[in-house]
C-alpha positions as CSV (number, residue, x, y, z in Angstrom):
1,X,-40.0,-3.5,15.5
2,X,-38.8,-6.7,16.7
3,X,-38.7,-7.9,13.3
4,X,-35.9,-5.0,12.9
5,X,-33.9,-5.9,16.0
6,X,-33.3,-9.5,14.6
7,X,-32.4,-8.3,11.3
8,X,-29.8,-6.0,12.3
9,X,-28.1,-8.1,15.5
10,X,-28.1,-11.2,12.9
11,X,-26.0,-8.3,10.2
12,X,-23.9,-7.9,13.1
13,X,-23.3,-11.0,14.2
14,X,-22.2,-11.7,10.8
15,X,-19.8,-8.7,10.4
16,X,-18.0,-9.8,13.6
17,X,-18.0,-13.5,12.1
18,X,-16.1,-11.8,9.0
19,X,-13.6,-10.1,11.2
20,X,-12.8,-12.9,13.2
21,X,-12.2,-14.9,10.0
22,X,-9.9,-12.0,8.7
23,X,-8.1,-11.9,12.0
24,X,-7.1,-15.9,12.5
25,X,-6.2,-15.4,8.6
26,X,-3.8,-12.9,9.4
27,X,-2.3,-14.4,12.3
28,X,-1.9,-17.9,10.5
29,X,0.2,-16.0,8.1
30,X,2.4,-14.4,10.2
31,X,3.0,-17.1,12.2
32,X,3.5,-19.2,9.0
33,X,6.2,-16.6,8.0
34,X,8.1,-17.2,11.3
35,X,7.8,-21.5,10.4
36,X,10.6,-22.7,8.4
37,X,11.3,-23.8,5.9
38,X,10.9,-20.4,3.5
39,X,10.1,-20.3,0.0
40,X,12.3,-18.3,-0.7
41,X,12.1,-18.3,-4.7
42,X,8.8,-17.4,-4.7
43,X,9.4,-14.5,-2.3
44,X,12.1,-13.4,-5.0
45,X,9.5,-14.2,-7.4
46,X,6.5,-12.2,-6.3
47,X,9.3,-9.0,-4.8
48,X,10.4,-8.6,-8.6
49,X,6.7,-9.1,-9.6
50,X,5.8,-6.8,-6.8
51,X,8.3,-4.3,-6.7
52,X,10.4,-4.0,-10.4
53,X,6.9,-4.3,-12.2
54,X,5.4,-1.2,-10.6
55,X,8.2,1.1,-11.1
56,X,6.9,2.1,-14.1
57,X,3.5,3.6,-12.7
58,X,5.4,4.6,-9.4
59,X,8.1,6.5,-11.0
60,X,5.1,8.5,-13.5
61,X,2.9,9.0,-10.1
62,X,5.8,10.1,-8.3
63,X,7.0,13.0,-10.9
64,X,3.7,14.4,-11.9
65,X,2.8,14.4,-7.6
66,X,6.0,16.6,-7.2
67,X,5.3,19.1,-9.7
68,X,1.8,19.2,-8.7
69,X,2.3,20.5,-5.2
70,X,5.2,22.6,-6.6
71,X,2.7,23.7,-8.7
72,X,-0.1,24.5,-6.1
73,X,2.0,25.2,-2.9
74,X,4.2,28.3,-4.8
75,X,1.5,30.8,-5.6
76,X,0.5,29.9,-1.6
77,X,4.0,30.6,-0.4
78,X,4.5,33.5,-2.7
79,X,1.3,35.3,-1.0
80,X,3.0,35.1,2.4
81,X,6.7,36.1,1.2
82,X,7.2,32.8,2.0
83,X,8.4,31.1,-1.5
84,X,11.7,29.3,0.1
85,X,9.8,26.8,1.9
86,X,8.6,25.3,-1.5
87,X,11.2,22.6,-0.8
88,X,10.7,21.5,2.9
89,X,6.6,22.3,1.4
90,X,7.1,19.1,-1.1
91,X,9.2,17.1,1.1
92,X,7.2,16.6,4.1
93,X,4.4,16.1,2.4
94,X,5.4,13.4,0.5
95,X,7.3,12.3,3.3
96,X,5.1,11.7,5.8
97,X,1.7,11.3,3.8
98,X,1.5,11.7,0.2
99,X,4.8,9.5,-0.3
100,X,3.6,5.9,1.6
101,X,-0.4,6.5,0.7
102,X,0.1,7.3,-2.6
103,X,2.5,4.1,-3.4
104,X,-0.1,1.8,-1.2
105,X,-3.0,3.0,-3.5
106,X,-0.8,1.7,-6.9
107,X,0.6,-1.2,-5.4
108,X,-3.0,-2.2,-4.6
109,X,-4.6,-1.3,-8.4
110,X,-1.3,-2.8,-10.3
111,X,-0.2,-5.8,-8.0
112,X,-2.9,-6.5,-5.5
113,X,-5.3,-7.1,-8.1
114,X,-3.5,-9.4,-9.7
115,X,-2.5,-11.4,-6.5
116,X,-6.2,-11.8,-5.5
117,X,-7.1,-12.8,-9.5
118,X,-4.5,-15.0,-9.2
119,X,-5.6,-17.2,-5.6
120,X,-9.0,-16.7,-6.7
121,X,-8.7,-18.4,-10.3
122,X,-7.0,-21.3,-8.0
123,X,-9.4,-21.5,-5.6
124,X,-12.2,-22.1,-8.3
125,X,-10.0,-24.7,-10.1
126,X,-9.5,-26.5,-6.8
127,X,-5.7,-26.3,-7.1
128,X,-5.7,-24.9,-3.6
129,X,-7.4,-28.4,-2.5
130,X,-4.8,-30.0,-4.8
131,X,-2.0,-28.4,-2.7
132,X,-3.7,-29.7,0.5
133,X,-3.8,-33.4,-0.9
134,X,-0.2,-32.9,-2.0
135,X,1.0,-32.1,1.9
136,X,1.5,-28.3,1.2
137,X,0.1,-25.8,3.4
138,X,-1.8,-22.9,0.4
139,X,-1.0,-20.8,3.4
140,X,2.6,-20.9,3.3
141,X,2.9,-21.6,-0.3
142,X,1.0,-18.7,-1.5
143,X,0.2,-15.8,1.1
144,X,3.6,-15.8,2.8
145,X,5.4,-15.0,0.2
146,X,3.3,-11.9,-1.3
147,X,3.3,-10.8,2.4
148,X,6.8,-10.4,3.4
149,X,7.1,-9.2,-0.7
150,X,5.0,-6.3,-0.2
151,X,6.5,-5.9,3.2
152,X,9.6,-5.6,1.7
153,X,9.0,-3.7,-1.6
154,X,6.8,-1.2,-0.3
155,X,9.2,1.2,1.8
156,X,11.3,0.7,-1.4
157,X,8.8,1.7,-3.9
158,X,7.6,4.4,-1.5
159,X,11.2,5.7,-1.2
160,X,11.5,5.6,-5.0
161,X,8.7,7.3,-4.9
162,X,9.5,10.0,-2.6
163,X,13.0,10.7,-4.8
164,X,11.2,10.8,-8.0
165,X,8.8,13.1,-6.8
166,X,11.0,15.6,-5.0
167,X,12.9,16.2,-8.1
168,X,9.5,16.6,-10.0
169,X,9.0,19.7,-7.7
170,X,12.8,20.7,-8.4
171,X,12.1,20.6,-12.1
172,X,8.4,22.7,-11.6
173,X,9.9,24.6,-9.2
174,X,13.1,25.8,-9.9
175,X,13.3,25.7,-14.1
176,X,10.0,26.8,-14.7
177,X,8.9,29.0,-11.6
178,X,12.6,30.4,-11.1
179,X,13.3,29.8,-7.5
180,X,16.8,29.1,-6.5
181,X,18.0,25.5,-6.4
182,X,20.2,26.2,-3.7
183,X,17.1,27.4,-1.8
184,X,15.2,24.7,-2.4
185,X,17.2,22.0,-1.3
186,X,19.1,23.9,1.6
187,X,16.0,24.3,3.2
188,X,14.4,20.8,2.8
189,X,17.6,19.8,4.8
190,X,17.2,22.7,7.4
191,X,13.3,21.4,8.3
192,X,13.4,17.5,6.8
193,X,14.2,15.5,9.9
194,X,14.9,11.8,10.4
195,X,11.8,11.1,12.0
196,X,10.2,12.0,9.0
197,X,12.3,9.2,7.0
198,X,11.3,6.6,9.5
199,X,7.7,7.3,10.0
200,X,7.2,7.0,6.2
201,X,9.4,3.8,6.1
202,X,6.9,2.2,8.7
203,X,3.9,3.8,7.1
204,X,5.1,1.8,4.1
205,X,5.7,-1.3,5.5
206,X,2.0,-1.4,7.5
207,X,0.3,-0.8,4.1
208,X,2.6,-3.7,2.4
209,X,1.0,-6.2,5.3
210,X,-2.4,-4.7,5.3
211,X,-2.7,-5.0,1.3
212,X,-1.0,-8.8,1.5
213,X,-4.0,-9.6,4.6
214,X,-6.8,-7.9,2.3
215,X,-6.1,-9.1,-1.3
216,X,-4.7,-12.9,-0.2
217,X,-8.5,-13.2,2.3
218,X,-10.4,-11.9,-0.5
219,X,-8.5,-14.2,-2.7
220,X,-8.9,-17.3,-0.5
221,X,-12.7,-16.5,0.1
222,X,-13.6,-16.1,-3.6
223,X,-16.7,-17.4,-4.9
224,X,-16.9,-20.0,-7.9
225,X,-17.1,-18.8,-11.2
226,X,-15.7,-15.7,-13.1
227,X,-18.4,-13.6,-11.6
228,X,-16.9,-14.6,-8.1
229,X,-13.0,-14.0,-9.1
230,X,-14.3,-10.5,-10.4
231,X,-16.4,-9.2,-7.8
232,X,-13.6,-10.5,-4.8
233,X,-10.5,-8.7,-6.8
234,X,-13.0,-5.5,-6.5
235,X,-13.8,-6.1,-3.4
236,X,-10.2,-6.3,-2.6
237,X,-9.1,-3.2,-4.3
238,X,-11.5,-1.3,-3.0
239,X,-11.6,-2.5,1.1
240,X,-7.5,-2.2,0.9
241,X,-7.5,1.3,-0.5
242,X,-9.9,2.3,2.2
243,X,-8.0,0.6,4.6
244,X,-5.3,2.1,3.8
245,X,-6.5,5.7,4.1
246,X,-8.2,5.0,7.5
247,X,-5.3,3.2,9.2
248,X,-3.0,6.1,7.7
249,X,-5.2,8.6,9.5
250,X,-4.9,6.1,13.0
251,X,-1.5,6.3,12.3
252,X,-0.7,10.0,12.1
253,X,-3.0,10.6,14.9
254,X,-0.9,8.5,17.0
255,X,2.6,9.4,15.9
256,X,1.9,13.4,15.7
């Protein structure tokens, strides 16, 4: 019994040890974005590496999510009589959820994966140390500038998202179901406010600095070896898409 006791307050002493670790690593970085001077080519670097790279998979997400709730929310409305509020339907739920989470969740598989490869194939080839002998801080050289990147590019990728998608649901909806476009779109602007804009802009922008924090630590923290590199960009992937889902849930609890 005792035995047990020790064994699970030593886990949790450990946890909290982890947490404090993550926390000081997040608030070195942001105080290392407000330091000068700014690398500012590699923040142009890693936004165009961030952002242009993943319109690809955004853009197919974004369509195929449209005319998927166009898709499942019509034969919904229809029951009710209610088939003109297919538009505000696909708009305020990409809006305000689907929209931000969605984006988060691909940034993290296509570009946060890559980012904690990346620090973790320098931290087992010591050319993190080497920066520290050179005089550079690793902190500012390399988490800074994926964190105000994927501060940056995500309310833009999200917003991309959120157009591409919309007209996804105009093409499903209104070509191949036959509702009005008129309809459609006159009624997204009658219910789509501006609060529904902004809440998904900062939605965006959270999940851009939570999935810089998660991927750079997990980076940073990797084990030697390609065995460590692989097991820290899963654990990376996998703790930021979480993340991301339970801090969008905090979120909407506290805005609604």
């Amino acid at each position: 019994m005792i035995a047990g006791f020790v064994t699970l307050g030593s886990w949790f002493i450990r946890q909290l040890s982890k947490l404090g670790h993550c926390t000081l690593f997040l608030l070195e970085a942001v105080a290392c974005c407000f330091t000068p001077p700014l690398k500012g080519s590699r923040v142009i670097k890693q936004i165009w590496f961030i952002g242009w790279k993943s319109m690809p998979v955004i853009c197919l997400t974004g369509a195929f999510t449209g005319m998927v709730l166009a898709l499942q929310g019509h034969p919904t409305l229809r029951r009710v009589g209610s088939e003109a509020f297919l538009g505000p339907l696909v708009a305020l739920s990409l809006l305000r959820e689907l929209g931000p989470v969605l984006t988060a969740l691909m940034v993290t598989g296509r570009a946060g994966s890559s980012i904690t490869a990346q620090i973790g194939i320098m931290r087992i080839n010591d050319q993190i140390d080497a920066l520290e002998l050179m005089g550079l801080n690793p902190m500012r050289y390399l988490v800074v500038p994926n964190l105000i990147a994927l501060v940056v590019a995500m309310p833009l990728l999200s917003a991309i998202f959120d157009v591409i998608a919309i007209f996804g649901g105009y093409l499903l909806g209104v070509r191949v179901l036959g509702l009005n476009a008129g309809v459609y779109f006159g009624e997204m602007n009658n219910y789509v406010v501006f609060h529904d804009i902004v809440g998904g802009i900062y939605k965006s922008m959270s999940f851009g600095l939570l999935i810089a924090w998660v991927c750079c630590y997990k980076g940073f923290r990797s084990r030697f070896g390609a065995e460590g590199v692989s097991t820290a960009t899963t654990q990376a992937v996998v703790d930021a898409s979480v993340l991301i889902l339970v801090w969008d849930y905090l979120l909407t609890s506290l805005v609604t």
